[in-house]
C-alpha positions in Angstrom: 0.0 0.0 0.0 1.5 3.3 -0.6 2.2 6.2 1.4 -0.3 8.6 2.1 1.1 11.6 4.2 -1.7 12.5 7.3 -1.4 16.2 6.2 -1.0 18.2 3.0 1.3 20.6 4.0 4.5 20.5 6.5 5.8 23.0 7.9 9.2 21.7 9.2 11.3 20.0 6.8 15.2 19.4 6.9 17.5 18.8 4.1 20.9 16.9 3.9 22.4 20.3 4.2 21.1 20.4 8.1 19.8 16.8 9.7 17.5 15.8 6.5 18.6 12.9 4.5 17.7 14.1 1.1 19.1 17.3 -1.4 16.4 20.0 -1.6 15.5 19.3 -5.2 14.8 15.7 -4.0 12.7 16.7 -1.1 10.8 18.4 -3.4 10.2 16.1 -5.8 9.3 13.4 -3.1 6.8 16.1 -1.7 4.8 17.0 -5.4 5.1 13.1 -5.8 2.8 12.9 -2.3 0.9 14.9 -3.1 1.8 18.0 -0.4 1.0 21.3 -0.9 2.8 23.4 1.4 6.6 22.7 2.7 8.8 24.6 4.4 12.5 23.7 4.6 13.7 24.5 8.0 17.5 23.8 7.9 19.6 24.9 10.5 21.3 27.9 10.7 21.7 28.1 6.6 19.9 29.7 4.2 18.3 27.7 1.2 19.8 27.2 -1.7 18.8 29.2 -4.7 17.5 26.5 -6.2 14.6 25.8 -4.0 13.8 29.4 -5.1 13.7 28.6 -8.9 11.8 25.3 -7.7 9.0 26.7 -5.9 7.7 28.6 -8.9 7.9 25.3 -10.8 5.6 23.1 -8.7 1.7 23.2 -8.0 2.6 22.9 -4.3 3.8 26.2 -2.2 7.9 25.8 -1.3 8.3 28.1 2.1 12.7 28.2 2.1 13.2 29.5 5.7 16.3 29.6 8.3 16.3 28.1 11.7 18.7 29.2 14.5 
């Protein structure tokens, strides 16, 4: 049976570049792929990539880049 996430958005996400496990592009994709609307990635104390910024606009979900300290 597939994954079906509880919620449609999630608003604390981390990336390889903090504790996460995947790249942001790949996060992404494995988001849209669930079917999520919102994300926000939450890494700490670094900003996100540019790319997540080119991403966002590519996607029918919303991508929320944003710095935790």
């Amino acid at each position: 049976m597939p994954y079906k996430p509880n919620y449609l958005c999630d608003l604390y996400c981390h990336t390889n570049r903090s504790d996460g496990n995947d790249e942001p592009a790949e996060l992404i994709e494995k988001a849209a792929k669930l079917g999520m609307k919102v994300i926000a990635i939450t890494d700490y104390d670094i900003v996100p990539p540019r790319d997540v910024k080119k991403r966002k606009e590519d996607r029918s979900m919303q991508v929320c880049p944003q710095l935790r300290h």
